[in-house]
C-alpha positions in Angstrom: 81.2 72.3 115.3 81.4 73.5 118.7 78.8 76.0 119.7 81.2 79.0 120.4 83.0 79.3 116.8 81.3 81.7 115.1 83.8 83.6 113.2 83.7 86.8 111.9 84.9 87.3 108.1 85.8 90.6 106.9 84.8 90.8 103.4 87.0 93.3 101.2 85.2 94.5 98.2 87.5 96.5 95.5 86.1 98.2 92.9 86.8 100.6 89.7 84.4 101.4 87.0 82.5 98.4 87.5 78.9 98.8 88.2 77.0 95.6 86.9 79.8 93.3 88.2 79.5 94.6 91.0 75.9 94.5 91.7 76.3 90.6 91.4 79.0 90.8 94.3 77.2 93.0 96.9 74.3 90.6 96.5 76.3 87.7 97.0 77.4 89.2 100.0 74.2 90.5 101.6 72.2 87.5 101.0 74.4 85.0 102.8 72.5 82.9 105.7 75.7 83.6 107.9 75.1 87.1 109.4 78.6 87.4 111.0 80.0 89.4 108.5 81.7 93.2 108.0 81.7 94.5 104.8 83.9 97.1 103.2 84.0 98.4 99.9 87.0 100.4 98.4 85.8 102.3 95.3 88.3 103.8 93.3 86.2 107.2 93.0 84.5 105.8 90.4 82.7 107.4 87.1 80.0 104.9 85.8 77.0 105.0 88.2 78.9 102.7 91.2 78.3 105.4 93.7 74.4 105.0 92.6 74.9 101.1 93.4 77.0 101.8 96.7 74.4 104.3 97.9 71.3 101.7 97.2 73.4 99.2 99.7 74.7 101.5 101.9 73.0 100.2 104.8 74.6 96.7 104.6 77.9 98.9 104.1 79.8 98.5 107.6 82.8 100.8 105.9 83.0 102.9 102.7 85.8 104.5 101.1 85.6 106.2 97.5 88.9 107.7 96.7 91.4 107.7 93.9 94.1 104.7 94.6 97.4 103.1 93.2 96.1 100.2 92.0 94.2 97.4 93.3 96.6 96.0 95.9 96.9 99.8 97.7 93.0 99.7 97.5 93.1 95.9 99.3 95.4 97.6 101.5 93.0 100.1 102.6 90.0 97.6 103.1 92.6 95.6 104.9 93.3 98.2 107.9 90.1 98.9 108.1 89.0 95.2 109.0 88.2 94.0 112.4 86.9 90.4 112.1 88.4 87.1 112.6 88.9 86.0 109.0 89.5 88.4 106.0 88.3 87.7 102.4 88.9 89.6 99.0 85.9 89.3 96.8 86.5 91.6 94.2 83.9 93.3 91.6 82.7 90.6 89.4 83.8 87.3 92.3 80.9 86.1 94.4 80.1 83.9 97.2 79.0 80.1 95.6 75.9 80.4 97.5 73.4 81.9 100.0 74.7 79.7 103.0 78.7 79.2 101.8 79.9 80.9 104.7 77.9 79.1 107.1 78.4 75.7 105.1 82.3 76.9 105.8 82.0 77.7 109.5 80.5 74.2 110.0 83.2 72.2 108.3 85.7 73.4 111.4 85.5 70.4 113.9 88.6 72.1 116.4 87.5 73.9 119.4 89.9 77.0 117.9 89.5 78.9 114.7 92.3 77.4 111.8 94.9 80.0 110.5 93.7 79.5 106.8 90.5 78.1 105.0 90.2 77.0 101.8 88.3 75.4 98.9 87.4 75.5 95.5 86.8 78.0 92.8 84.1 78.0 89.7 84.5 79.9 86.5 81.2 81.3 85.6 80.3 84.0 82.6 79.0 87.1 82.8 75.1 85.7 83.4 76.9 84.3 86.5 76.5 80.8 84.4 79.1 77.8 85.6 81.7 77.4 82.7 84.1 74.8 84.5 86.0 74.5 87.5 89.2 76.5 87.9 91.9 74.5 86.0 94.5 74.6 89.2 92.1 72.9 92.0 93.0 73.7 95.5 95.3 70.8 97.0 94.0 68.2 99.6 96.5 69.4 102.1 97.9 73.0 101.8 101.2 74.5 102.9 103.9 77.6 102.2 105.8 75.3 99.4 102.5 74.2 97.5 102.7 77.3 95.7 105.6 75.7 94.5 103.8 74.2 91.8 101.3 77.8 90.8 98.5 78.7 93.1 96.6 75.9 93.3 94.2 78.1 95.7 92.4 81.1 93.9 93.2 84.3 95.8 89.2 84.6 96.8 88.7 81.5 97.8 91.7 81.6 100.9 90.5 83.2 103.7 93.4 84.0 106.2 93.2 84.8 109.9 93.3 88.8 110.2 95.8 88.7 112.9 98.2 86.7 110.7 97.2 89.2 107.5 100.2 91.9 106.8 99.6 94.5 103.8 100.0 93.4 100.3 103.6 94.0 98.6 103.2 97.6 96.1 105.8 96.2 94.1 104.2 93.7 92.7 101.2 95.4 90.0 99.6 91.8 89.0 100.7 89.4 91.3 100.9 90.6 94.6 98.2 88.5 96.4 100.3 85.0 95.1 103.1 86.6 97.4 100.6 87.6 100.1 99.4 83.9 100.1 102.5 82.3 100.5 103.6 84.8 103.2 100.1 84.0 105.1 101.0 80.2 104.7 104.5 80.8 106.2 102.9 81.8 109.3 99.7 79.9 109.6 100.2 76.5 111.4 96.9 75.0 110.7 95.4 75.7 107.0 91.6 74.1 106.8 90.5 72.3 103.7 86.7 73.1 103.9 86.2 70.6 100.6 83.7 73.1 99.6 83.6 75.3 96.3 83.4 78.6 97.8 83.7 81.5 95.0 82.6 82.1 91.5 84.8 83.7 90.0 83.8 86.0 86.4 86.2 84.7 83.7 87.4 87.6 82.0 90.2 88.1 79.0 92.9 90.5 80.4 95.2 91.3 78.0 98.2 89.1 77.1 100.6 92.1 77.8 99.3 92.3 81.4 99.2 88.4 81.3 103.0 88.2 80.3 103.9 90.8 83.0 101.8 88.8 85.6 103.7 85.9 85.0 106.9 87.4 85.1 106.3 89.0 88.5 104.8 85.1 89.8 108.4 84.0 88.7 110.2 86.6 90.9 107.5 85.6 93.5 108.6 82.3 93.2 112.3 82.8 93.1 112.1 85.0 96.4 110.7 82.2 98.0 111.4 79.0 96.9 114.9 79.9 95.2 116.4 79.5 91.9 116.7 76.0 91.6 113.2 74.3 92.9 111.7 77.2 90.6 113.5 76.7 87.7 112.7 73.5 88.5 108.7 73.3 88.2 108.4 75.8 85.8 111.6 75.5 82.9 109.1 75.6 80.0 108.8 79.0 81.4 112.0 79.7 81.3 112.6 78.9 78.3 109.8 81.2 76.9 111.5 83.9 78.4 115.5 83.4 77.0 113.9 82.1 74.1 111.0 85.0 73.3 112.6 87.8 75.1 110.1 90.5 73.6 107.2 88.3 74.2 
């Protein structure tokens, strides 16, 4: 790595209601070996104590904000215009960093003398105890582009950090789905997307519903469509639509 790249990564924390899962976050954050980092928190205005748990970390805290929001893609938004650094990174309540040195373990695997658009790597599925379960089922490709998303995305949201001069606000339309479109719209401008071969995030494996699970997938097919068409979409993923002409109400 050459001596000058040291990066700064804007780390976005967005959180609701979520006290113990986020606990696990902040410290995953605040006890990384890489000390170019700015850290933001949007809280939701909050009920359950998380204002206790903010307060005890304020001082690792570059920017607050506790505020009622519309949803957690206007909150990302938020955390988004206040970032300054070079790379930005969602790590929601309940995500956290692999390990204590990830995000220097990532700033060593760049070998160009000038900072890649996009990095990327690999995502764990850990319980509540923060215990591995298994690795994500859709593993981050070897090479990554705009039409790789083709196929679902293969890169967990947390684990793709973009450049924060390429990063544009995340799409309100979308409730579920929005950072699959923000993804493929970073990879549509990126020109070099960095495979760091590393598994960055763990990410807490939780049920959501199947209602908000159906809508989810419905809005990555519109996703899809918008960018990739009709045909290539229909192409990849027909067994969905089937389940849709076939199981209307599902």
């Amino acid at each position: 790595m050459h001596k000058h790249l040291t990066p700064t990564f804007s780390i976005v924390t967005v959180t609701y209601n979520a006290g113990k899962a986020l606990e696990d976050t902040i410290q995953s954050v605040i006890t990384q070996t890489y000390h170019h980092i700015e850290y933001i928190v949007v809280d939701g205005a909050s009920t359950d104590g998380t204002l206790a748990i903010l307060n005890k970390y304020q001082s690792y805290i570059s920017t607050l904000i506790t505020e009622p929001d519309k949803g957690i893609y206007d909150a990302m938004n938020k955390g988004l215009k206040c970032a300054t650094g070079d790379y930005i990174c969602f790590l929601n309540a309940g995500d956290s960093l692999k390990e204590d040195d990830t995000l220097f373990k990532m700033v060593h695997t760049i070998k160009s003398k000038d900072l890649p658009d996009v990095l990327y790597g690999q995502t764990a599925l850990v319980d509540a105890n923060r215990r591995f379960l298994r690795m994500r089922r859709l593993e981050a490709p070897e090479a990554l582009n705009w039409k790789s998303f083709k196929q679902g995305m293969l890169v967990c949201h947390q684990a793709f950090f973009a450049k924060r001069t390429l990063a544009e606000p995340y799409d309100l339309q979308y409730r579920f789905s929005s950072d699959f479109d923000w993804c493929i719209r970073m990879m549509k401008k990126a020109k070099v997307l960095h495979n760091t071969h590393l598994t960055i995030i763990d990410y807490l494996e939780e049920g959501t519903t199947t209602q908000n699970r159906k809508a989810s997938l419905k809005e990555r097919f519109r996703i899809m469509v918008k960018h990739y068409g009709w045909f290539s979409t229909i192409m990849h993923h027909s067994w969905f639509v089937l389940r849709l002409l076939f199981k209307p109400g599902q």
